[in-house]
C-alpha positions as CSV (number, residue, x, y, z in Angstrom):
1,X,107.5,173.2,-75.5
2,X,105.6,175.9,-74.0
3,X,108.3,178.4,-71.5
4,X,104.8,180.1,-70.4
5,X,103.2,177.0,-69.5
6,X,105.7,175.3,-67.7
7,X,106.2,178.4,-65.1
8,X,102.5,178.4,-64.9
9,X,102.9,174.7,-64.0
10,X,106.0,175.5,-61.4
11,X,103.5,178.5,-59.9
12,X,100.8,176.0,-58.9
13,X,99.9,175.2,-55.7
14,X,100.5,171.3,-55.6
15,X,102.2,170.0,-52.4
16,X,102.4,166.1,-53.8
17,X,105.7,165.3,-56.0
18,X,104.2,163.2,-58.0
19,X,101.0,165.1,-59.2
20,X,103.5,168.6,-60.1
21,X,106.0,166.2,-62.1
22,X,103.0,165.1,-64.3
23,X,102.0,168.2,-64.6
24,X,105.0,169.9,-65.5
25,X,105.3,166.7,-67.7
26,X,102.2,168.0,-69.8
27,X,103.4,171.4,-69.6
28,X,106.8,170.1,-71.1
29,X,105.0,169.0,-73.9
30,X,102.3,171.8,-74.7
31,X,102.4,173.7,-77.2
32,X,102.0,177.8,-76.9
33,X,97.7,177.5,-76.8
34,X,98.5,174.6,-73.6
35,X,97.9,171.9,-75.7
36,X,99.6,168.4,-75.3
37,X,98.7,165.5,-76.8
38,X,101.6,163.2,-76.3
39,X,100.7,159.3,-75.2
40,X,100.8,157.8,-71.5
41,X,103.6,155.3,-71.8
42,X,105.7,158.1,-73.5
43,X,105.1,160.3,-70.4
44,X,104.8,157.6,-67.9
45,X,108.2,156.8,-68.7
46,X,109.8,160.1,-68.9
47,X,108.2,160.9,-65.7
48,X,109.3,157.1,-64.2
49,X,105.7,155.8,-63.3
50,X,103.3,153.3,-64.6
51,X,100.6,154.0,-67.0
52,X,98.0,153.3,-64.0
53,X,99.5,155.9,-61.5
54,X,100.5,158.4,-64.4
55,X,96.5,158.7,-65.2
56,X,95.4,158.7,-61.7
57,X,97.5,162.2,-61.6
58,X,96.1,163.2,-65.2
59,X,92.5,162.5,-63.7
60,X,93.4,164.0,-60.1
61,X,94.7,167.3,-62.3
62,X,91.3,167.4,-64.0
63,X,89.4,167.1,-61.3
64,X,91.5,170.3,-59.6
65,X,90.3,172.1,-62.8
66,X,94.0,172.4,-64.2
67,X,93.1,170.8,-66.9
68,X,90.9,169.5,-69.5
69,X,91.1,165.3,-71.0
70,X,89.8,165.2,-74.6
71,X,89.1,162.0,-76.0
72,X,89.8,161.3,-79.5
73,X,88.6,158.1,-80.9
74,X,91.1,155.5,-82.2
75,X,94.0,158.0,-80.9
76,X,95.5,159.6,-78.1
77,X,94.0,162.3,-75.9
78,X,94.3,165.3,-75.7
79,X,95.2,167.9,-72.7
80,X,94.6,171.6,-72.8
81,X,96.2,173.2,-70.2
82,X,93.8,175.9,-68.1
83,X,96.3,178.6,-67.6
């Protein structure tokens, strides 16, 4: 867990519940460089949402330039927080 990253996460300017809890979700789990890696149904639960709505907010955060969706092959993905 990254303190730095999740005020970062608190500071941003996201007026939809549902888009900061997924956020502060990845936050929660970054480490001190922003990086998360942790799988959807592990964060879709913690945050209570499905797997579909959970990356529709992981895609919308992209897309707002908050962050960045590596794939890895054969794995999970990875998310690099763009403090």
């Amino acid at each position: 867990m990254s303190a730095k990253y999740t005020f970062w996460a608190w500071d941003q300017s996201i007026n939809k519940a549902p888009l900061k809890l997924t956020l502060l979700q990845l936050a929660d789990n970054a480490n001190d460089d922003g990086v998360s890696w942790y799988s959807v149904p592990k964060m879709d639960v913690r945050c209570g949402m499905s797997d579909r709505a959970l990356q529709g907010h992981i895609k919308t955060l992209s897309d707002m330039g908050l962050l960045v969706v590596r794939e890895r092959p054969g794995t999970s993905r990875i998310y690099q927080l763009q403090y």
